[in-house]
TIMI-2910 file (N, C-alpha, C, CB; in pm, 1 decimal, decimal comma, always signed):
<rs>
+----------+----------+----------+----------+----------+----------+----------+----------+----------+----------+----------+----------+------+
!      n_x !      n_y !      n_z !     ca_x !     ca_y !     ca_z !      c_x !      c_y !      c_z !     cb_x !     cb_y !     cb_z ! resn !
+----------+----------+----------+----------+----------+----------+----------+----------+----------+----------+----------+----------+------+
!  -2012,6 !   +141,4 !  +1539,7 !  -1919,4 !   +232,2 !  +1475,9 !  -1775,0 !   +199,7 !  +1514,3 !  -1952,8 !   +375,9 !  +1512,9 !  Unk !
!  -1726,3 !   +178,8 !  +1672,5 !  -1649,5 !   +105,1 !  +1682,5 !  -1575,5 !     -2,4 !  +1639,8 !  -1670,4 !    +97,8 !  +1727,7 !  Unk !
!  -1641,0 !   -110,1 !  +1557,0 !  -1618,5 !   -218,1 !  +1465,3 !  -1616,1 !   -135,5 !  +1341,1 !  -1729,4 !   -339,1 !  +1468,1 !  Unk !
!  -1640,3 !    -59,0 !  +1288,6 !  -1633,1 !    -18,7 !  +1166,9 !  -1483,0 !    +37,5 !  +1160,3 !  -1748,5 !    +80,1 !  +1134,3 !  Unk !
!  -1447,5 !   +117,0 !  +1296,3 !  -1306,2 !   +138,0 !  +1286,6 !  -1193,7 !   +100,1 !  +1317,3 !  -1288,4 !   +202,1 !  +1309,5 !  Unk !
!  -1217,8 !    -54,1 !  +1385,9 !  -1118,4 !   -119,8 !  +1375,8 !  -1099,2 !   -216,2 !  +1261,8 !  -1110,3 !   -169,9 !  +1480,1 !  Unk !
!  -1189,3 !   -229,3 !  +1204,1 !  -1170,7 !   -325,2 !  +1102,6 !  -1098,1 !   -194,3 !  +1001,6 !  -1333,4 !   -418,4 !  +1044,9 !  Unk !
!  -1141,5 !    -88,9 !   +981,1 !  -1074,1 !    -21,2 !   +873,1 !   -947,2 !    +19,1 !   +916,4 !  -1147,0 !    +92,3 !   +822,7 !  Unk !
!   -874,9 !    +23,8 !   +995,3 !   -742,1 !    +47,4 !  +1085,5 !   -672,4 !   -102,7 !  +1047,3 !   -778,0 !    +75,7 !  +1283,1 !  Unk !
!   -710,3 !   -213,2 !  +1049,0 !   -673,2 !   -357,7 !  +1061,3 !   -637,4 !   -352,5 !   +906,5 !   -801,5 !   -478,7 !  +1120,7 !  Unk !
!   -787,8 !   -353,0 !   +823,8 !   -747,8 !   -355,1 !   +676,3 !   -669,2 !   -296,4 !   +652,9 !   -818,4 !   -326,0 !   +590,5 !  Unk !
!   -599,6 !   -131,3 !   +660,8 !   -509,3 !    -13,0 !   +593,5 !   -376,1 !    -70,1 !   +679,4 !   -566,9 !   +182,4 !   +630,7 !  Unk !
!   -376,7 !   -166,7 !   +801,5 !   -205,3 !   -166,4 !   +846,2 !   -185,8 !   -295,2 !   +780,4 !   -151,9 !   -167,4 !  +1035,8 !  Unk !
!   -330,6 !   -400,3 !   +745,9 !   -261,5 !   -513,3 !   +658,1 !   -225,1 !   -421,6 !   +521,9 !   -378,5 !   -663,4 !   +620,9 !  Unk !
!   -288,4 !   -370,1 !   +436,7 !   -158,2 !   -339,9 !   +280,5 !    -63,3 !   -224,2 !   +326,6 !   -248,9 !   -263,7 !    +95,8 !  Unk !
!    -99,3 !   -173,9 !   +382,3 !    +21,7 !   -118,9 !   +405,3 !   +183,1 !   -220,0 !   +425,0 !    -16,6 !    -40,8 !   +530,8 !  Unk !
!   +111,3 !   -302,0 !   +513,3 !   +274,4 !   -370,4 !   +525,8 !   +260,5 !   -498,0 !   +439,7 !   +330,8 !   -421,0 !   +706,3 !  Unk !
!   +174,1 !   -521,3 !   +330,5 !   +194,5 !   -592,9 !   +190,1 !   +230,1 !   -502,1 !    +79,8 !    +66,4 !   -666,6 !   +144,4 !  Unk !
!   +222,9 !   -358,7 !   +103,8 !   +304,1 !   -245,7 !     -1,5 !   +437,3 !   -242,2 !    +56,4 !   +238,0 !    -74,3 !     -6,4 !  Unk !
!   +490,3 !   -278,4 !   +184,6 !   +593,6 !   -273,8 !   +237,5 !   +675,5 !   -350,0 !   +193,0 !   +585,7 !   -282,0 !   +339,6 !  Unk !
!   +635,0 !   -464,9 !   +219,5 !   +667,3 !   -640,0 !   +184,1 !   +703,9 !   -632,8 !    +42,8 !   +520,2 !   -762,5 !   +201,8 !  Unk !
!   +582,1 !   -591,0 !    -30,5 !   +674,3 !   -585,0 !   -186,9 !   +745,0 !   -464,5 !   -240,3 !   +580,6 !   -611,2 !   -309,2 !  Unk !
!   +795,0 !   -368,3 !   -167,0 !   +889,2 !   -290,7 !   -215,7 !  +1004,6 !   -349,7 !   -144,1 !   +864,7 !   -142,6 !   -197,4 !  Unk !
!   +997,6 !   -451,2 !    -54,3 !  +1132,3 !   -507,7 !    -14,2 !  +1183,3 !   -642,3 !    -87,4 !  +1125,7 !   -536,5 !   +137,1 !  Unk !
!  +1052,8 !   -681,2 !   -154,0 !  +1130,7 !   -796,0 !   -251,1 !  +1161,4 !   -713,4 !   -405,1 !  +1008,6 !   -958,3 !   -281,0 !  Unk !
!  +1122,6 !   -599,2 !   -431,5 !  +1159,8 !   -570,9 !   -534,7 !  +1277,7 !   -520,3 !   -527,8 !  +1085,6 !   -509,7 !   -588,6 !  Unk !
!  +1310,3 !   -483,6 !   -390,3 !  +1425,9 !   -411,0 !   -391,6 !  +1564,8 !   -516,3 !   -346,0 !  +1397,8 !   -281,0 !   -287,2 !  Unk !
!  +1501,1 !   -613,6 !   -317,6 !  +1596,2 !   -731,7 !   -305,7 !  +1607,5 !   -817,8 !   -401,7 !  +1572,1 !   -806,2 !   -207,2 !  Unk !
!  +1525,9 !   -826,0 !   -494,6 !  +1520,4 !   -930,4 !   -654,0 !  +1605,3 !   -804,2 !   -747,9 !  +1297,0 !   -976,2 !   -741,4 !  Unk !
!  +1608,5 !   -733,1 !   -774,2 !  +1647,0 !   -560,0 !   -841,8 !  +1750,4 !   -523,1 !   -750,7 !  +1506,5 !   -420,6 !   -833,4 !  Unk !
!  +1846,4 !   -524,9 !   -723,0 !  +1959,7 !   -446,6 !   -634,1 !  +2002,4 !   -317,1 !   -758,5 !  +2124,8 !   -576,4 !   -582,5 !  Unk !
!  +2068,5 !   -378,4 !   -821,9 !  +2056,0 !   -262,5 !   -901,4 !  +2025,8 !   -214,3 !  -1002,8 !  +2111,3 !   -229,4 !   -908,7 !  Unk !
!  +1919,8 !   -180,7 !   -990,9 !  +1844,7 !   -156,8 !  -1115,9 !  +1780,4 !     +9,7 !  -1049,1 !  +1706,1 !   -309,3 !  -1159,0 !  Unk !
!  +1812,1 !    +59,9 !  -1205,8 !  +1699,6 !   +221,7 !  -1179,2 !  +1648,1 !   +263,5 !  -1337,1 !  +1819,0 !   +402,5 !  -1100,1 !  Unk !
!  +1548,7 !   +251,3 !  -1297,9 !  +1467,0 !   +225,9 !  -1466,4 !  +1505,4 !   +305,9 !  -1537,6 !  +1310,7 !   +239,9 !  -1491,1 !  Unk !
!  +1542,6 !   +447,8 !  -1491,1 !  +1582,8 !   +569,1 !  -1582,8 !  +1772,0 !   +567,6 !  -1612,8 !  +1525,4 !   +732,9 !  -1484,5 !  Unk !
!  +1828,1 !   +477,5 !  -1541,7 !  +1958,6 !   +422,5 !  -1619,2 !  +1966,0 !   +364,7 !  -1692,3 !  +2031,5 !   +370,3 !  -1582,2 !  Unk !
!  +1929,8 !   +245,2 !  -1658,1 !  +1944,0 !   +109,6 !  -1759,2 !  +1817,3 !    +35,8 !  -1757,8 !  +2065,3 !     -1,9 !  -1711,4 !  Unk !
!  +1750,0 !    +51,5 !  -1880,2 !  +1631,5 !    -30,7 !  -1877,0 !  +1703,5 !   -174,3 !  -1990,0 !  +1468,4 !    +77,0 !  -1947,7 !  Unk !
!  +1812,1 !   -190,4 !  -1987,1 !  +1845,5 !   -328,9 !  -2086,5 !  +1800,9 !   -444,2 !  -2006,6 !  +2019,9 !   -355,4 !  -2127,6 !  Unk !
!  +1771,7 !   -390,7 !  -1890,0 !  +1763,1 !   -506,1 !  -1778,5 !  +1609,5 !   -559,9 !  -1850,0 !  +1758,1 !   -439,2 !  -1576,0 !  Unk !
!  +1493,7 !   -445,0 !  -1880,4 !  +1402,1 !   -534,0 !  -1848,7 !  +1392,9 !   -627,3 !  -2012,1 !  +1253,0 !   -445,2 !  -1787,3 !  Unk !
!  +1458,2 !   -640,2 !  -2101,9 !  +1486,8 !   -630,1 !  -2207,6 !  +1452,1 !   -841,7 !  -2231,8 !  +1653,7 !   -535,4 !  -2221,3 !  Unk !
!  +1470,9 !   -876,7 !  -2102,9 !  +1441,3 !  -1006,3 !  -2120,5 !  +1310,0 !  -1018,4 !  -2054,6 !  +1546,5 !  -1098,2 !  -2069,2 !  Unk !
!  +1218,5 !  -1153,7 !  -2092,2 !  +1078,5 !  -1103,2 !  -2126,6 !  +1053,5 !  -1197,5 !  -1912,8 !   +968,4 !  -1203,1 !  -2346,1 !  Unk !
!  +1115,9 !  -1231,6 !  -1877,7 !  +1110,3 !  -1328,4 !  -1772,5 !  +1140,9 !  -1185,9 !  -1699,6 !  +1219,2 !  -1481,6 !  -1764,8 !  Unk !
!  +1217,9 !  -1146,9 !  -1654,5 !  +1273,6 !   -991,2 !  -1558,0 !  +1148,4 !   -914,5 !  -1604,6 !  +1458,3 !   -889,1 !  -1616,4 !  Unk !
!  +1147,9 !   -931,0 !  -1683,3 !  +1020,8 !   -779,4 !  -1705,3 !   +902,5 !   -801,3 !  -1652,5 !   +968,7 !   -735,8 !  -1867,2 !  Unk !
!   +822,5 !   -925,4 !  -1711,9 !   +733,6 !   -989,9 !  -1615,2 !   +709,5 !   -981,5 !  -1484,5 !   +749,9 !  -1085,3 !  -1617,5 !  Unk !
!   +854,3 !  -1018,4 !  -1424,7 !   +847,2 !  -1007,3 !  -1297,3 !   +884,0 !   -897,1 !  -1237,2 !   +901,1 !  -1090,5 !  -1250,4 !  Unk !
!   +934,7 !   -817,0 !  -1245,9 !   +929,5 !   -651,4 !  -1231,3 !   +813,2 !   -585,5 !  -1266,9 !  +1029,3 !   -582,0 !  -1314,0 !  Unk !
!   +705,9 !   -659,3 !  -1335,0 !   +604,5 !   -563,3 !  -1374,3 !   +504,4 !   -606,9 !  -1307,4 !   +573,7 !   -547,5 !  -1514,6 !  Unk !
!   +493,6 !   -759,1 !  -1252,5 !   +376,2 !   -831,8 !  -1119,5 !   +456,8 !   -735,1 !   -997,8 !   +392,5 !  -1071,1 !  -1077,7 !  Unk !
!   +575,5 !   -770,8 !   -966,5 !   +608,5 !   -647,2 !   -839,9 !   +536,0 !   -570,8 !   -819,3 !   +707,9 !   -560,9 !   -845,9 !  Unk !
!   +566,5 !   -447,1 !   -928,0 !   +549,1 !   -307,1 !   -941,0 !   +361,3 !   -270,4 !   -919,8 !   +620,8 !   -263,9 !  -1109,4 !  Unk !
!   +323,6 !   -352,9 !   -985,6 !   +132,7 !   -352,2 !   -987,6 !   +126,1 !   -466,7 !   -858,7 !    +28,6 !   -433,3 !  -1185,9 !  Unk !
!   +150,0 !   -534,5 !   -813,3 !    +95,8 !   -537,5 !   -698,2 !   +121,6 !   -465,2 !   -542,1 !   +102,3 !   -644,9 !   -694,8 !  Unk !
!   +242,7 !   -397,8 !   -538,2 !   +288,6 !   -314,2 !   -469,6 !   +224,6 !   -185,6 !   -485,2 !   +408,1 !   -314,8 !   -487,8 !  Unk !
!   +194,8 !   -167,0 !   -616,3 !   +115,6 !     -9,2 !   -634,8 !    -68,0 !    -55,4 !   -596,2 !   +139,3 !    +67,9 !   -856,4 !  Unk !
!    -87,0 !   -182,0 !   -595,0 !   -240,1 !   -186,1 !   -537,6 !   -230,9 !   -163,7 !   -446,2 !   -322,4 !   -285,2 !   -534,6 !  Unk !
!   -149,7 !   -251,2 !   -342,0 !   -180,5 !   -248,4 !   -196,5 !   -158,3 !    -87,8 !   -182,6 !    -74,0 !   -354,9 !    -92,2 !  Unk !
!    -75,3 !    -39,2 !   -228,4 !     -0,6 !    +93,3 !   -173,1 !   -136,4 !   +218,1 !   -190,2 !   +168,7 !   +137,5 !   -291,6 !  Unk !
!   -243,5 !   +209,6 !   -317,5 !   -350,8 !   +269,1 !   -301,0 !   -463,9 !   +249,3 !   -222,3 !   -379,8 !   +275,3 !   -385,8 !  Unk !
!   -430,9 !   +103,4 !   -204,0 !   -548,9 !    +45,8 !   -113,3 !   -520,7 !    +83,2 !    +13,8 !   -568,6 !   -109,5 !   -114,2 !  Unk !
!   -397,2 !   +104,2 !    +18,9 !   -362,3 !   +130,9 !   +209,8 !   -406,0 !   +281,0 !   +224,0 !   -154,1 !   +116,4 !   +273,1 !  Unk !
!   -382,2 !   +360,8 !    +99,9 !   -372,4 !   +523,5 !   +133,5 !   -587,9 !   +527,8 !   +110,9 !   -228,1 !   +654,5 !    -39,7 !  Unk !
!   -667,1 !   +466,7 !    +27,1 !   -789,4 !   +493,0 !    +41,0 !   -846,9 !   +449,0 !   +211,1 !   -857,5 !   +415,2 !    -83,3 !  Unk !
!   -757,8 !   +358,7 !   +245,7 !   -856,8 !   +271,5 !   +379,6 !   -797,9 !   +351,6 !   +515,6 !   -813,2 !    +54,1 !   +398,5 !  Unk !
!   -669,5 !   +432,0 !   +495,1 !   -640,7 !   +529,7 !   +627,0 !   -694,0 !   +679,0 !   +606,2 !   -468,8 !   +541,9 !   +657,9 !  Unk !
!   -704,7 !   +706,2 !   +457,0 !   -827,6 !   +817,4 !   +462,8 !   -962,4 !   +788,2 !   +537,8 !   -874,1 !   +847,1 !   +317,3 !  Unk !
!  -1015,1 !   +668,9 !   +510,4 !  -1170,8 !   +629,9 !   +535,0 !  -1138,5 !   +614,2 !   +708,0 !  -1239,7 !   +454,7 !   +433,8 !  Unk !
!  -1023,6 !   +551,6 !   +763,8 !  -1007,5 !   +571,8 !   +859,3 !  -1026,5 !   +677,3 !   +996,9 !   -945,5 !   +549,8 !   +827,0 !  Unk !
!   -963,4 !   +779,3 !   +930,8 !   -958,6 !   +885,5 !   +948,3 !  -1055,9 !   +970,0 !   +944,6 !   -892,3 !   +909,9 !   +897,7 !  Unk !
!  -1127,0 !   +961,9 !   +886,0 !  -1267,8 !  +1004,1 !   +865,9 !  -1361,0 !   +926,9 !   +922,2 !  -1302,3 !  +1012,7 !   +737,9 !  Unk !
!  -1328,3 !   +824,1 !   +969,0 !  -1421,1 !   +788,2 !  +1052,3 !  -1407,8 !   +801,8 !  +1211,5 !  -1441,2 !   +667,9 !  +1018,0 !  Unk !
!  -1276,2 !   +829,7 !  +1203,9 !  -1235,6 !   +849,9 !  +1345,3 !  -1304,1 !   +994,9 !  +1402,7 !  -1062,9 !   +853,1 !  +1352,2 !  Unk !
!  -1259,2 !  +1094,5 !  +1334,3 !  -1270,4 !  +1188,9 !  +1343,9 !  -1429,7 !  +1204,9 !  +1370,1 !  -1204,2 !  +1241,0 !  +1248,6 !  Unk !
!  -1496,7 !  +1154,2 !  +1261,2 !  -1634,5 !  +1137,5 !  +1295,2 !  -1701,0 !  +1086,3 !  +1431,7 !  -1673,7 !  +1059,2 !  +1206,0 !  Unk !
!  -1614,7 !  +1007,4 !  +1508,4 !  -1687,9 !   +943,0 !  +1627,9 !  -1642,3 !  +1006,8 !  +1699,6 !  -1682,9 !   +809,7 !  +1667,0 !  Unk !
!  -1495,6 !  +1105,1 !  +1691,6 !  -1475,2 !  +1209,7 !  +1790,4 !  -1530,6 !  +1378,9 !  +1842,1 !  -1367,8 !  +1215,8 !  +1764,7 !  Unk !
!  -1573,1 !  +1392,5 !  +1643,3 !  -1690,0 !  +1512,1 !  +1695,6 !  -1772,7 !  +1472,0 !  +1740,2 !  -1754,9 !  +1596,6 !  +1616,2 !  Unk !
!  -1897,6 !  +1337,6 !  +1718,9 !  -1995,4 !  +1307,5 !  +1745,0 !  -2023,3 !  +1314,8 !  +1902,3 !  -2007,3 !  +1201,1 !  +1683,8 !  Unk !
!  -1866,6 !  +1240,6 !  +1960,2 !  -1845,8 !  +1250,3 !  +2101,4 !  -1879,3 !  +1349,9 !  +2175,7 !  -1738,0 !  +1238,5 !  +2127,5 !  Unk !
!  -1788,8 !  +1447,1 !  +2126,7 !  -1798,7 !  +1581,6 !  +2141,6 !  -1929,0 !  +1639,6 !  +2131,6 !  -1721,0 !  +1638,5 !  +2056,6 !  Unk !
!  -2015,1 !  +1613,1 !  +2054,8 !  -2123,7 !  +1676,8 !  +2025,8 !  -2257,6 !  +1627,7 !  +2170,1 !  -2158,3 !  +1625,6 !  +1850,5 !  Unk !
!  -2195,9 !  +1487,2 !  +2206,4 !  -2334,4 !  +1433,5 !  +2285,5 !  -2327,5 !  +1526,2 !  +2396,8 !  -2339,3 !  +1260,1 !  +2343,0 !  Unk !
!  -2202,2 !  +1539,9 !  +2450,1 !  -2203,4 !  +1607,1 !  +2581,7 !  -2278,3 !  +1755,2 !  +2637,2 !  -2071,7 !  +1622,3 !  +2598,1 !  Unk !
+----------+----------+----------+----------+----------+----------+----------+----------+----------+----------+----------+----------+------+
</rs>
């Protein structure tokens, strides 16, 4: 059970900091851009593309990190009542 929760702790801090990683290149390729100002930007088909691989791979990791620190968490918690329970 131990291995079960470090590997799920390992997996959720790797996307987490690959949801990190790509909200910092989007926000460094995009300085200024805010979709609800000016969308003329994405208007060329090369920017849009690539604002739109950003955006979906930043939003995977970013669900994948929030499902694998729930499961985390729940598993933690689980080996801490269980703990609790042997005594």
């Amino acid at each position: 059970m131990i291995g079960a929760t470090v590997t799920l702790a390992a997996a959720a801090l790797l996307c987490s900091i690959l949801a990190t990683l790509g909200n910092h290149a989007i926000a460094r390729e995009f300085r200024d851009f805010d979709l609800r100002k000016n969308t003329e930007i994405l208007m060329d088909p090369m920017v849009a593309v690539r604002y739109a691989e950003y955006r979906l791979a930043t939003n995977i990791f970013y669900r994948q990190s929030l499902v694998l620190w729930s499961l985390f968490g729940l598993t933690a918690a689980y080996m801490i009542v269980m703990t609790i329970l042997e005594r």
